[in-house]
mmJSON file of the N, C-alpha and C atoms, coordinates in Angstrom:
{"data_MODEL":{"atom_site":{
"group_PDB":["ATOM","ATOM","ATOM","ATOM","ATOM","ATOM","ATOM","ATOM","ATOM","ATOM","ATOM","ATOM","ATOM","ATOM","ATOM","ATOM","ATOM","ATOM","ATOM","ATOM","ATOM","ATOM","ATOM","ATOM","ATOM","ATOM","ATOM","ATOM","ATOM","ATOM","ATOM","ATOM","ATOM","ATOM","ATOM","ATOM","ATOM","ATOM","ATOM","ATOM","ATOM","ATOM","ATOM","ATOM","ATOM","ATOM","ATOM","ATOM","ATOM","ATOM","ATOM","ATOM","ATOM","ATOM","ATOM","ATOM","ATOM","ATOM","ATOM","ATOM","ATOM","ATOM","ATOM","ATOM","ATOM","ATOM","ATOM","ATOM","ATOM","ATOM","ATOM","ATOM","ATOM","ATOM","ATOM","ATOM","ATOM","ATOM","ATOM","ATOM","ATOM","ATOM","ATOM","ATOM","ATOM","ATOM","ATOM","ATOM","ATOM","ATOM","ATOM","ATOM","ATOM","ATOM","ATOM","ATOM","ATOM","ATOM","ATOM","ATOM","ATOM","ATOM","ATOM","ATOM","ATOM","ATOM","ATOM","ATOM","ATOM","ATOM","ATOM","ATOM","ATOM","ATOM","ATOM","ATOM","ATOM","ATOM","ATOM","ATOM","ATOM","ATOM","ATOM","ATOM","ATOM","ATOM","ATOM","ATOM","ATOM","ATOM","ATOM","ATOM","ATOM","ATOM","ATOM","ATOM","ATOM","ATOM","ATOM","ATOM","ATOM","ATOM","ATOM","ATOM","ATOM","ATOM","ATOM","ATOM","ATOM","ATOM","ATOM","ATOM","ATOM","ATOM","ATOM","ATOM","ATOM","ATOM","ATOM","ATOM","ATOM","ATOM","ATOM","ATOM","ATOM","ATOM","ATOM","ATOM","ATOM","ATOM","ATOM","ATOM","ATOM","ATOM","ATOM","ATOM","ATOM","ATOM","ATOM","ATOM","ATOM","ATOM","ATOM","ATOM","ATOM","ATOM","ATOM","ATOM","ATOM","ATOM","ATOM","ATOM","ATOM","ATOM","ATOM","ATOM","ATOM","ATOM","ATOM","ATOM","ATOM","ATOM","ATOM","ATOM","ATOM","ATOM","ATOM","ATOM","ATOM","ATOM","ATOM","ATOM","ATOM","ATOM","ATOM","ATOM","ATOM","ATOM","ATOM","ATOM","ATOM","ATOM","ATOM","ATOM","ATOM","ATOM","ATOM","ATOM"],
"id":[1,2,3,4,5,6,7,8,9,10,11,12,13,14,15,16,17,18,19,20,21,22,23,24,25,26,27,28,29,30,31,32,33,34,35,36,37,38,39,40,41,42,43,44,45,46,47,48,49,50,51,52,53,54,55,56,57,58,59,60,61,62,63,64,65,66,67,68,69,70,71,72,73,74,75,76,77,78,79,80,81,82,83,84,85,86,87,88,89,90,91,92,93,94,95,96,97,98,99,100,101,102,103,104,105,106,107,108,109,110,111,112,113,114,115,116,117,118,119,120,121,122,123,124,125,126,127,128,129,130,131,132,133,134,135,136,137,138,139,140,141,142,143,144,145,146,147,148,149,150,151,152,153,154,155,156,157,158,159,160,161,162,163,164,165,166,167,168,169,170,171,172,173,174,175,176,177,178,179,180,181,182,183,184,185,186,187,188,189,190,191,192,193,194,195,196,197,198,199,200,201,202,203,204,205,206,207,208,209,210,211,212,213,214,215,216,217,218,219,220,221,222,223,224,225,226,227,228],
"type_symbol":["N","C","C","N","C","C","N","C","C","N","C","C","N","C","C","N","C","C","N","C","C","N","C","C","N","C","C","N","C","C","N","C","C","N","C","C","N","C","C","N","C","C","N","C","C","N","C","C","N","C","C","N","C","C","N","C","C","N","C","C","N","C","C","N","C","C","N","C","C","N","C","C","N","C","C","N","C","C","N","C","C","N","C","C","N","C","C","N","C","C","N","C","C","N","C","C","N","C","C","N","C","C","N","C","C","N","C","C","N","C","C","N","C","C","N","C","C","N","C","C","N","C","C","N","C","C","N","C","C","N","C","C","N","C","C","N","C","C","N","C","C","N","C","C","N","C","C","N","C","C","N","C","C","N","C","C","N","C","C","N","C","C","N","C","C","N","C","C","N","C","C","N","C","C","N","C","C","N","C","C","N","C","C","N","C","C","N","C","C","N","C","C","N","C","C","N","C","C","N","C","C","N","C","C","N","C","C","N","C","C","N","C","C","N","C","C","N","C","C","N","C","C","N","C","C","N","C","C"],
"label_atom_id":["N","CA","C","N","CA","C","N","CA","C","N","CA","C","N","CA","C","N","CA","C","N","CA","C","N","CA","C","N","CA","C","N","CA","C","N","CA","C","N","CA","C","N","CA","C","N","CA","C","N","CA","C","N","CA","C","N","CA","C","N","CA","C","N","CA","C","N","CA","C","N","CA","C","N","CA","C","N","CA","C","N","CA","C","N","CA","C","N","CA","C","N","CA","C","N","CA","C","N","CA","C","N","CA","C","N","CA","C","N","CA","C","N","CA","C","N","CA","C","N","CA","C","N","CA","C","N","CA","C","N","CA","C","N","CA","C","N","CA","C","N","CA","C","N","CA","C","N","CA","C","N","CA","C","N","CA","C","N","CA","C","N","CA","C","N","CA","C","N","CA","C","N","CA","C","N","CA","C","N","CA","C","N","CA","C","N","CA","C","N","CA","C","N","CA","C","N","CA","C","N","CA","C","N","CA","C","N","CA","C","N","CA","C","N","CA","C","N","CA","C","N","CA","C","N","CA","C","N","CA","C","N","CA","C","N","CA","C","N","CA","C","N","CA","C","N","CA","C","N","CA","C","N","CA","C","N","CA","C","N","CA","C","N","CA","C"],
"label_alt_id":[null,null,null,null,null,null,null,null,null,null,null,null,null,null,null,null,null,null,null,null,null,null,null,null,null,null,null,null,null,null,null,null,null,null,null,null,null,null,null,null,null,null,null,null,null,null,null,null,null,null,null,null,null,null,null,null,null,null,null,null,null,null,null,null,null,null,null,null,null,null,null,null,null,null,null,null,null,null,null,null,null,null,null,null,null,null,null,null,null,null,null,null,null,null,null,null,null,null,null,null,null,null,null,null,null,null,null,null,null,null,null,null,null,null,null,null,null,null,null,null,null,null,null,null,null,null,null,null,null,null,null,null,null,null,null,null,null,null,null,null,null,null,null,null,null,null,null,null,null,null,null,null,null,null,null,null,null,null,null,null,null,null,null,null,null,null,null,null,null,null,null,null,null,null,null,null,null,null,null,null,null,null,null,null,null,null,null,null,null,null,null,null,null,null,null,null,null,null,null,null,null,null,null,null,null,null,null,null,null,null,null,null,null,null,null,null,null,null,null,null,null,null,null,null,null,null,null,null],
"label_comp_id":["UNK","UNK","UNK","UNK","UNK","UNK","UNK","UNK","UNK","UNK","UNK","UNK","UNK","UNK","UNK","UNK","UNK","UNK","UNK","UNK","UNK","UNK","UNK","UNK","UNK","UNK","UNK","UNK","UNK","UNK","UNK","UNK","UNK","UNK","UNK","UNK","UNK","UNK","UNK","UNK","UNK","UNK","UNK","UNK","UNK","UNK","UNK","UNK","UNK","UNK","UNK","UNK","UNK","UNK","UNK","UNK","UNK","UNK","UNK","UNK","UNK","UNK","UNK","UNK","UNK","UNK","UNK","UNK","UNK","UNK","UNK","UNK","UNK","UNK","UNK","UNK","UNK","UNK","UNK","UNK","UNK","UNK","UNK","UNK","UNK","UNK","UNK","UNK","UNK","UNK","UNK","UNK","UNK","UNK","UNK","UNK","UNK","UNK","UNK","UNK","UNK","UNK","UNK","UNK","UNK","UNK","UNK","UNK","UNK","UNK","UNK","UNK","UNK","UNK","UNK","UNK","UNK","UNK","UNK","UNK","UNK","UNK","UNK","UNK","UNK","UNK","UNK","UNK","UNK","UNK","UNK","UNK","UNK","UNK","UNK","UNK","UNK","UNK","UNK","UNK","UNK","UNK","UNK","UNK","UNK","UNK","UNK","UNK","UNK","UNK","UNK","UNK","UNK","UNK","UNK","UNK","UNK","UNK","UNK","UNK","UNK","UNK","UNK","UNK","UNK","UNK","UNK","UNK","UNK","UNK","UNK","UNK","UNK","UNK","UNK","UNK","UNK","UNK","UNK","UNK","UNK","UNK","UNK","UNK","UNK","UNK","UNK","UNK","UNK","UNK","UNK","UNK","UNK","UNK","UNK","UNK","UNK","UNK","UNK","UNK","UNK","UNK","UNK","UNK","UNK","UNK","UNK","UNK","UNK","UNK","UNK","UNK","UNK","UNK","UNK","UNK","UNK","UNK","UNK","UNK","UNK","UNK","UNK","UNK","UNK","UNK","UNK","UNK"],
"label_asym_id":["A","A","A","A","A","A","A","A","A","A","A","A","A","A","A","A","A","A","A","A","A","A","A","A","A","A","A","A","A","A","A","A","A","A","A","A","A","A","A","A","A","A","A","A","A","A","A","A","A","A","A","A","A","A","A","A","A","A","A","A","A","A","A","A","A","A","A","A","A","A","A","A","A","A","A","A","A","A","A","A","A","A","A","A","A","A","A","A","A","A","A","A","A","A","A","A","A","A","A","A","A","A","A","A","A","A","A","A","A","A","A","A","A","A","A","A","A","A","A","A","A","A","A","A","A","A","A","A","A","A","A","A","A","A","A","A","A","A","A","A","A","A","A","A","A","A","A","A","A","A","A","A","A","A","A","A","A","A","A","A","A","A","A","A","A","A","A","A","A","A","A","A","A","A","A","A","A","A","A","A","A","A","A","A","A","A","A","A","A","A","A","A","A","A","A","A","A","A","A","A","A","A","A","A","A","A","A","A","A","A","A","A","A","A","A","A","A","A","A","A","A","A","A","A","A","A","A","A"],
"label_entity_id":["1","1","1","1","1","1","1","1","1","1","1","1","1","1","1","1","1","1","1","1","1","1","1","1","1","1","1","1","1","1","1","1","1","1","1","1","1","1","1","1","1","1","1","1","1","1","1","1","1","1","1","1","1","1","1","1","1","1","1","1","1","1","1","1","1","1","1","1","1","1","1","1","1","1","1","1","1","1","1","1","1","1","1","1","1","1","1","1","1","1","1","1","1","1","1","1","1","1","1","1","1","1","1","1","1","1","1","1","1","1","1","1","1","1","1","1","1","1","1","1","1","1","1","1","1","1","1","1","1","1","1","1","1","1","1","1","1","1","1","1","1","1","1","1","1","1","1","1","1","1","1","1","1","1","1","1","1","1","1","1","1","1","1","1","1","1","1","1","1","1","1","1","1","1","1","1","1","1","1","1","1","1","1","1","1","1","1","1","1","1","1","1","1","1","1","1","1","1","1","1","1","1","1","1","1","1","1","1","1","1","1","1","1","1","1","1","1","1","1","1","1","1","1","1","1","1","1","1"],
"label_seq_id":[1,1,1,2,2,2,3,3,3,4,4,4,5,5,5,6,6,6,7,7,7,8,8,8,9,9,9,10,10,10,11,11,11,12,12,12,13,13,13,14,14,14,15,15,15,16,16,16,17,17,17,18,18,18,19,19,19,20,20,20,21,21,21,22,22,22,23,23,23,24,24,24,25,25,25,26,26,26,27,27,27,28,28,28,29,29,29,30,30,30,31,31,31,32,32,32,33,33,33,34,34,34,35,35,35,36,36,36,37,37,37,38,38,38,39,39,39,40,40,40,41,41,41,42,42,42,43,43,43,44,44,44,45,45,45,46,46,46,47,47,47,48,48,48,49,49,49,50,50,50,51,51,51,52,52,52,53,53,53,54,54,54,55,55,55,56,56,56,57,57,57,58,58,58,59,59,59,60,60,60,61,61,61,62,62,62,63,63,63,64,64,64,65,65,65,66,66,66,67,67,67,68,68,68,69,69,69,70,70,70,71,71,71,72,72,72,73,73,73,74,74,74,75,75,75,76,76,76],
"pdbx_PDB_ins_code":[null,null,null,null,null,null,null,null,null,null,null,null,null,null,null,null,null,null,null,null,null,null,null,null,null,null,null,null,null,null,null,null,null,null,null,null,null,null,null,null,null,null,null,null,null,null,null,null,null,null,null,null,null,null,null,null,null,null,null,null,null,null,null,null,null,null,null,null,null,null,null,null,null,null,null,null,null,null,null,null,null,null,null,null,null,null,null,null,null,null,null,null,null,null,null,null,null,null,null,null,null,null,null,null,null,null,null,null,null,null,null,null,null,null,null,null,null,null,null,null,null,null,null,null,null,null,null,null,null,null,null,null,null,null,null,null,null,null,null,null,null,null,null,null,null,null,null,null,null,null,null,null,null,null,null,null,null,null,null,null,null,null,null,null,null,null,null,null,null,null,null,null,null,null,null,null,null,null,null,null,null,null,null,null,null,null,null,null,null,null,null,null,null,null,null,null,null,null,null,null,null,null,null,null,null,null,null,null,null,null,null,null,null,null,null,null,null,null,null,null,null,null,null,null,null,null,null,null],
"Cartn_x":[10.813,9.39,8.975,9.713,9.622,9.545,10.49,10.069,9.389,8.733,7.306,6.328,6.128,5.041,5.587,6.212,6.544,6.143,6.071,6.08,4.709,3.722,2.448,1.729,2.707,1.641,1.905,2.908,3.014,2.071,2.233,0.927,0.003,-0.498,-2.027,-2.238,-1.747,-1.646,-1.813,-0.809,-0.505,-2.168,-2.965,-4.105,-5.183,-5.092,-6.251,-6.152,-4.781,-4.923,-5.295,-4.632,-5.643,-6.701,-7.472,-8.937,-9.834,-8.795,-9.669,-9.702,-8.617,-7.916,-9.137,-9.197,-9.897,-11.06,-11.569,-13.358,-13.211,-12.752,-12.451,-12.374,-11.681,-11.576,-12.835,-13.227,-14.173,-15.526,-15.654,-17.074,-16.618,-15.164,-15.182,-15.23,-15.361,-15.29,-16.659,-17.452,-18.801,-19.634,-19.296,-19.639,-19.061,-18.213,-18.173,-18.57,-18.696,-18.91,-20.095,-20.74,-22.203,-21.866,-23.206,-23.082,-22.924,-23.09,-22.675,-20.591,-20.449,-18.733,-18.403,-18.723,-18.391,-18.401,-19.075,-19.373,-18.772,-18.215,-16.866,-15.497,-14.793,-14.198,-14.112,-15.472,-15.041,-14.838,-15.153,-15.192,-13.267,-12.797,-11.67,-10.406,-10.894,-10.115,-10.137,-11.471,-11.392,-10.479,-10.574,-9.654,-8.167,-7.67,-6.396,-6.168,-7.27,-6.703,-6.942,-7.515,-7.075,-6.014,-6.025,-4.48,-3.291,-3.342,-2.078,-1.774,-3.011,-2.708,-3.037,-3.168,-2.601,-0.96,-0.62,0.918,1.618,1.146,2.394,2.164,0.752,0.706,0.182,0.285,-0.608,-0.669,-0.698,-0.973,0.02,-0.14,0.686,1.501,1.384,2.276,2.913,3.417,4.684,5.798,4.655,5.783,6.271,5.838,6.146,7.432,6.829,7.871,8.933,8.941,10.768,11.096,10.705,11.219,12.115,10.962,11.529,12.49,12.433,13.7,15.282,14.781,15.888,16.654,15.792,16.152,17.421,17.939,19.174,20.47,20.281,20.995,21.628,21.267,21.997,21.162,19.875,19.287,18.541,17.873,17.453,15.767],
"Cartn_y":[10.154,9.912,8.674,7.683,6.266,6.835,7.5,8.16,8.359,9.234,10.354,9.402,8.342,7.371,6.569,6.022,4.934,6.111,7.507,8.32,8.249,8.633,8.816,7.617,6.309,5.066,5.023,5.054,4.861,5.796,7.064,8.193,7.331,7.243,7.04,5.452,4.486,3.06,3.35,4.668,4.727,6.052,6.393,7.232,6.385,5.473,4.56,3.51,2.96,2.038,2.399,4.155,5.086,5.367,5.273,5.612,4.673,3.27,1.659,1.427,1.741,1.247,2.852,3.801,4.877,4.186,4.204,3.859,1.929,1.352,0.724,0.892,1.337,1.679,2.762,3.736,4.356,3.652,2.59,1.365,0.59,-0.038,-0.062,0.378,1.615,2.946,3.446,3.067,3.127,2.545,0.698,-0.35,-0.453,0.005,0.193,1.851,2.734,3.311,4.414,4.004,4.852,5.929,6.34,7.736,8.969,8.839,10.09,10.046,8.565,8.881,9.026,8.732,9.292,10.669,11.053,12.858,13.209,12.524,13.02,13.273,12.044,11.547,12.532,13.046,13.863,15.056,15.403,17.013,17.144,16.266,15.853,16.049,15.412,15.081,16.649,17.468,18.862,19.55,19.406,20.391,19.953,18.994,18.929,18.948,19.197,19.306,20.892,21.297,22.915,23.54,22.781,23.297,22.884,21.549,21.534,22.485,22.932,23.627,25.106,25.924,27.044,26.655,25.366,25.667,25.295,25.019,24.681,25.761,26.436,27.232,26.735,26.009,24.93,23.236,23.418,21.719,20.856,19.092,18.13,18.277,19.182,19.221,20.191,21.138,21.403,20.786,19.859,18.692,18.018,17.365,16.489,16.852,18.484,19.117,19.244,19.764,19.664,18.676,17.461,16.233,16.054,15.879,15.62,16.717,18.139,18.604,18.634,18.156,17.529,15.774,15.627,13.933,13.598,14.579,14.642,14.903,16.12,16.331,15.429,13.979,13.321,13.373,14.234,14.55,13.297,13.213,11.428,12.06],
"Cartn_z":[-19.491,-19.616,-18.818,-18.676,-18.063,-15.958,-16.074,-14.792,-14.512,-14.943,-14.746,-14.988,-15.676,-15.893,-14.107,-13.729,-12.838,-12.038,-11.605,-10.268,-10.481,-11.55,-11.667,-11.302,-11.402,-11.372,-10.025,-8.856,-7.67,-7.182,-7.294,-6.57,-6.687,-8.318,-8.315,-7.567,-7.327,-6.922,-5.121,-4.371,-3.035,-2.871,-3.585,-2.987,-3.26,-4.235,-4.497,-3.442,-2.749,-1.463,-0.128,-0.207,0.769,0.864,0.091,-0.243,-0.062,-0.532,0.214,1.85,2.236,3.602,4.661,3.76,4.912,5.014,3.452,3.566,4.425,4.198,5.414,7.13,7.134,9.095,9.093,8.303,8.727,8.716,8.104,8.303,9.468,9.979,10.839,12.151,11.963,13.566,13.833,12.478,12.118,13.156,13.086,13.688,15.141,14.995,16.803,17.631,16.685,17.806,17.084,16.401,15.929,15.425,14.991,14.604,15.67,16.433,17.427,17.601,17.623,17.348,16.157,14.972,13.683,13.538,13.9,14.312,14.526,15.918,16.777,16.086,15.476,14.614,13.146,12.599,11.622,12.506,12.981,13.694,13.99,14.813,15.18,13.832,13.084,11.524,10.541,11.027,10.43,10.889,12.385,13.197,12.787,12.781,12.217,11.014,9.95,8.553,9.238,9.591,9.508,9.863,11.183,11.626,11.336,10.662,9.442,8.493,8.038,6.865,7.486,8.524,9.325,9.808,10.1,10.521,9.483,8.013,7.272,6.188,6.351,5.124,4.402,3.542,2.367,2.601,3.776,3.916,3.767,3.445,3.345,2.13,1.671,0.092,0.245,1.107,1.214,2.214,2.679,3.339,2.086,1.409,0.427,0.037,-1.032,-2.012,-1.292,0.651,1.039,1.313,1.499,1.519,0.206,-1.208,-2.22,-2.492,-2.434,-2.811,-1.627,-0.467,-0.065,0.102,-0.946,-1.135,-1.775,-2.906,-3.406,-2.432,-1.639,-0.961,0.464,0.777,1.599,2.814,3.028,4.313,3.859,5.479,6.118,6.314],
"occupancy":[1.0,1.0,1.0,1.0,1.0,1.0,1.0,1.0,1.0,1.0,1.0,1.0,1.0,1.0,1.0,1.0,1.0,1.0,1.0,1.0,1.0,1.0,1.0,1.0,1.0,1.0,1.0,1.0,1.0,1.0,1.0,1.0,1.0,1.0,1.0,1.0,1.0,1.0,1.0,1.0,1.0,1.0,1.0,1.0,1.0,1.0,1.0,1.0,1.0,1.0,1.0,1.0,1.0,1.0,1.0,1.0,1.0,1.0,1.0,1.0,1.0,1.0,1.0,1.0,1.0,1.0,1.0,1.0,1.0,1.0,1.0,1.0,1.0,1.0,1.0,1.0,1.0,1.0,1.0,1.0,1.0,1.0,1.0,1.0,1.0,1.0,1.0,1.0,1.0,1.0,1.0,1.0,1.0,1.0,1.0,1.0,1.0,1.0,1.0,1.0,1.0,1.0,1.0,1.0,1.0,1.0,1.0,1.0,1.0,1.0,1.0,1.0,1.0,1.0,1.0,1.0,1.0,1.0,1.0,1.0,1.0,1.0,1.0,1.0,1.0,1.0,1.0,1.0,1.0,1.0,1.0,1.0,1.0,1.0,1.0,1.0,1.0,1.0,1.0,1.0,1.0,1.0,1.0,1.0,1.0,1.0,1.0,1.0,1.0,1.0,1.0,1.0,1.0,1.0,1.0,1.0,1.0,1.0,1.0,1.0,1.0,1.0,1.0,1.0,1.0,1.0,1.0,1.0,1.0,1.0,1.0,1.0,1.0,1.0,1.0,1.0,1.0,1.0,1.0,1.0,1.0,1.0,1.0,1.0,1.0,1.0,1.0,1.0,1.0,1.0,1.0,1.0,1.0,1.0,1.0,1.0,1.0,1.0,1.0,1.0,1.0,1.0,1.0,1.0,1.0,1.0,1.0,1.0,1.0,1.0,1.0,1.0,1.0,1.0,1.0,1.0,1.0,1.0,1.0,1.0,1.0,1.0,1.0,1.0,1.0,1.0,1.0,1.0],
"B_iso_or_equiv":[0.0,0.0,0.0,0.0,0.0,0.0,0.0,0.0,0.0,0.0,0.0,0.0,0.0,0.0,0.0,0.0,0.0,0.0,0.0,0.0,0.0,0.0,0.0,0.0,0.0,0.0,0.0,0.0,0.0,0.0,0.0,0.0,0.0,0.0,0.0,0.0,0.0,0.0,0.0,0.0,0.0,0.0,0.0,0.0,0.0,0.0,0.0,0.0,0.0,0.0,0.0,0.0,0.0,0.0,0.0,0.0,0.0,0.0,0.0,0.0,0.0,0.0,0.0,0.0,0.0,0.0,0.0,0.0,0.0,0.0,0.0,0.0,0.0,0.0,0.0,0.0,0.0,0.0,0.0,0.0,0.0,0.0,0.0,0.0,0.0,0.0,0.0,0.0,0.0,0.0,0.0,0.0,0.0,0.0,0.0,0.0,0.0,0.0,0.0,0.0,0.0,0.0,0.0,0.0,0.0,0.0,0.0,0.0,0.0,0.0,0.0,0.0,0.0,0.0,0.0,0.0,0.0,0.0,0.0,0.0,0.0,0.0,0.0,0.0,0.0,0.0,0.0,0.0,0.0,0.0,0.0,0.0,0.0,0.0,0.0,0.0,0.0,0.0,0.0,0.0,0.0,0.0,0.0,0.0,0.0,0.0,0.0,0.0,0.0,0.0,0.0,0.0,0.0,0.0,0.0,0.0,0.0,0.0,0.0,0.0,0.0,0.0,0.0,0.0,0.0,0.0,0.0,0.0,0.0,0.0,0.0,0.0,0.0,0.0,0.0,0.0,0.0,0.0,0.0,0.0,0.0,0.0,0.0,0.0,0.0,0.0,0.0,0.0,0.0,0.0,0.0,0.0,0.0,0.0,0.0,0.0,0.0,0.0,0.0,0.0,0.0,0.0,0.0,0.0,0.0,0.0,0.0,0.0,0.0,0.0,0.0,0.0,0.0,0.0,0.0,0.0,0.0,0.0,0.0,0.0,0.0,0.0,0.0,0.0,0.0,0.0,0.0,0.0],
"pdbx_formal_charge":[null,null,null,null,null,null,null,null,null,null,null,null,null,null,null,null,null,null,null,null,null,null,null,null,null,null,null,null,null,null,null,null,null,null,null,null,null,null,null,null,null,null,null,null,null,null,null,null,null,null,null,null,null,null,null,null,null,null,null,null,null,null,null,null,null,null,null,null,null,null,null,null,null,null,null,null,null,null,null,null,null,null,null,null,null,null,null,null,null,null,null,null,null,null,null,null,null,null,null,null,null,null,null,null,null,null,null,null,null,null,null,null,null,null,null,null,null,null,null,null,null,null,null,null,null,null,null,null,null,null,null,null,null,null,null,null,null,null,null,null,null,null,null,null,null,null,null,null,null,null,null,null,null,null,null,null,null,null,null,null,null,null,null,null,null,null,null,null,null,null,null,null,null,null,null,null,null,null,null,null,null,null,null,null,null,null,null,null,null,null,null,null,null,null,null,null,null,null,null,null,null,null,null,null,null,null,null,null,null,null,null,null,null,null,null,null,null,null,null,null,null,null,null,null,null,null,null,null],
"auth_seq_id":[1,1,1,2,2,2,3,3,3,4,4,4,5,5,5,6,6,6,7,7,7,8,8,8,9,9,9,10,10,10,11,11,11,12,12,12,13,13,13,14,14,14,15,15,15,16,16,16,17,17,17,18,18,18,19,19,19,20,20,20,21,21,21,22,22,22,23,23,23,24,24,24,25,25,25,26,26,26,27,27,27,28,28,28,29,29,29,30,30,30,31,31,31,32,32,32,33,33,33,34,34,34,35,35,35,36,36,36,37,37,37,38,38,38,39,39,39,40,40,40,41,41,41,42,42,42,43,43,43,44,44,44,45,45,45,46,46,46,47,47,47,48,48,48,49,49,49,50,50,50,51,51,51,52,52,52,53,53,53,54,54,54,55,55,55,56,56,56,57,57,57,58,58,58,59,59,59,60,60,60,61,61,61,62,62,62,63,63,63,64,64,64,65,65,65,66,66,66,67,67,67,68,68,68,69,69,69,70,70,70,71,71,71,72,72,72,73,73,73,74,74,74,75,75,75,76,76,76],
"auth_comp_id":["UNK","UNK","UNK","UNK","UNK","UNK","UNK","UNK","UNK","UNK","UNK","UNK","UNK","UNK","UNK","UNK","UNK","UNK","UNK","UNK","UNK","UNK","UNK","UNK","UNK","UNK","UNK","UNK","UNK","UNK","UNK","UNK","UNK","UNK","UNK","UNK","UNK","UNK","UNK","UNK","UNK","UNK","UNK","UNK","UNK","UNK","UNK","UNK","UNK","UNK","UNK","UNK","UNK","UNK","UNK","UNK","UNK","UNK","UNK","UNK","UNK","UNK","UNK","UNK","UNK","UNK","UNK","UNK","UNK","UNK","UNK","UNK","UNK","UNK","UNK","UNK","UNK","UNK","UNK","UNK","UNK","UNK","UNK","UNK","UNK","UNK","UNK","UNK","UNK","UNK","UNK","UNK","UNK","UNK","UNK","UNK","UNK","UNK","UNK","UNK","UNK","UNK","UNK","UNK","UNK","UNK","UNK","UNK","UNK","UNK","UNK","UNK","UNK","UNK","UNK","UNK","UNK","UNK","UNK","UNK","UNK","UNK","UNK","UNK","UNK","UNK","UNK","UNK","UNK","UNK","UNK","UNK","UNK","UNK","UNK","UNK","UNK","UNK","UNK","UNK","UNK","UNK","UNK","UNK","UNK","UNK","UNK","UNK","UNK","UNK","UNK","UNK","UNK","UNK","UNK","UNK","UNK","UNK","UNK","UNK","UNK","UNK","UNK","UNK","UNK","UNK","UNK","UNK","UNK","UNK","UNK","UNK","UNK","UNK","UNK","UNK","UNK","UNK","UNK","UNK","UNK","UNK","UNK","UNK","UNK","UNK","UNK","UNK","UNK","UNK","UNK","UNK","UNK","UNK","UNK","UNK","UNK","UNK","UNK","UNK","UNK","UNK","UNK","UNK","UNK","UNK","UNK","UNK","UNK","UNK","UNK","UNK","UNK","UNK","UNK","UNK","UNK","UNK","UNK","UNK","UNK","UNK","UNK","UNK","UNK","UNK","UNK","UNK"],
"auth_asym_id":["A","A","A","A","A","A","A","A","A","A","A","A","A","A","A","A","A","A","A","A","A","A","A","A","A","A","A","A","A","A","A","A","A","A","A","A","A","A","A","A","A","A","A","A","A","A","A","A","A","A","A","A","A","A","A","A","A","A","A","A","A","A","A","A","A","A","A","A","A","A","A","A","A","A","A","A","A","A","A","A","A","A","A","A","A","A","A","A","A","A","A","A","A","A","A","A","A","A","A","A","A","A","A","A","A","A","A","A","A","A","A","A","A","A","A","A","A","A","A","A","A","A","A","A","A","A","A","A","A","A","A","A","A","A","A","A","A","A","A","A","A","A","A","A","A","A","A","A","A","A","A","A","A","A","A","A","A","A","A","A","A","A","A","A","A","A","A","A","A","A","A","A","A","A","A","A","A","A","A","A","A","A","A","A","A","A","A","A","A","A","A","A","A","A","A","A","A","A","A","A","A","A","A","A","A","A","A","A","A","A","A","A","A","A","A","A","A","A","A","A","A","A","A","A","A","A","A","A"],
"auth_atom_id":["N","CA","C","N","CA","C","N","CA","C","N","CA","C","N","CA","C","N","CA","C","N","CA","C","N","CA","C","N","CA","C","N","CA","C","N","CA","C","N","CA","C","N","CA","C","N","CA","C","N","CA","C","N","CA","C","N","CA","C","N","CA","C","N","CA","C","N","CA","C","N","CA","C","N","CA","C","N","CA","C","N","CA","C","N","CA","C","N","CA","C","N","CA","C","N","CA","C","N","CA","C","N","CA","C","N","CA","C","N","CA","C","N","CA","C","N","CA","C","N","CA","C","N","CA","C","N","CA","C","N","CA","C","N","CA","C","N","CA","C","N","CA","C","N","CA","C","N","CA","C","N","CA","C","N","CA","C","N","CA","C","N","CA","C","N","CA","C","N","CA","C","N","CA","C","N","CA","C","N","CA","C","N","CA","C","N","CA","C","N","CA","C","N","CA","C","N","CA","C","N","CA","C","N","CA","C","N","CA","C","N","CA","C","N","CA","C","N","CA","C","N","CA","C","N","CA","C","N","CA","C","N","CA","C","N","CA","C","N","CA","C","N","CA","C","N","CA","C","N","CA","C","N","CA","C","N","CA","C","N","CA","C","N","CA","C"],
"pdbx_PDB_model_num":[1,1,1,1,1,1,1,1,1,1,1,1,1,1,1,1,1,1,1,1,1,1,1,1,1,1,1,1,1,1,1,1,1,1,1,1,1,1,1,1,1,1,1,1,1,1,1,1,1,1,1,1,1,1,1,1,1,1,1,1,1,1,1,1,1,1,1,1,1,1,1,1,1,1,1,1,1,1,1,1,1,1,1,1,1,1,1,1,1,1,1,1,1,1,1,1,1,1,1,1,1,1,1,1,1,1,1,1,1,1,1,1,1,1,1,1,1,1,1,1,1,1,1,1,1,1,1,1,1,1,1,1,1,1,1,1,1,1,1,1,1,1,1,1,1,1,1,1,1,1,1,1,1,1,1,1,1,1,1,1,1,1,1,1,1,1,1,1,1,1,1,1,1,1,1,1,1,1,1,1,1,1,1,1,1,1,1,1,1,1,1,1,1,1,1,1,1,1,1,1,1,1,1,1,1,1,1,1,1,1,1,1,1,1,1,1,1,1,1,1,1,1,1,1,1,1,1,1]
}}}
């Protein structure tokens, strides 16, 4: 149970510093390059969440899950 609490507090601690650090650089990409490059920038960021998740099938989380289920096994 001490596990599963310490894995839940790292997730939730490592998406809440992601979520500061994006909305960050995106006020900064804001300020340098307007709204016509923010545009750009999301348009850009769609196309590769799509095509991540066309070449993996379901996105960054079946990267995860084969990482973690080959973490036991000695692979790097």
């Amino acid at each position: 149970m001490r596990e599963l609490l310490k894995a839940f507090l790292k997730t939730t601690s490592g998406t809440i510093g992601s979520l500061l650090l994006g909305t960050v650089s995106v006020k900064i990409t804001a300020a340098m390059l307007g709204p016509s490059g923010i545009g750009l920038l999301s348009l850009l960021r769609q196309i590769h969440a799509t095509t991540l998740v066309v070449a993996t099938l379901s996105g960054q989380t079946v990267l995860v899950q084969s990482g973690a289920a080959l973490a036991g096994r000695g692979a790097s």
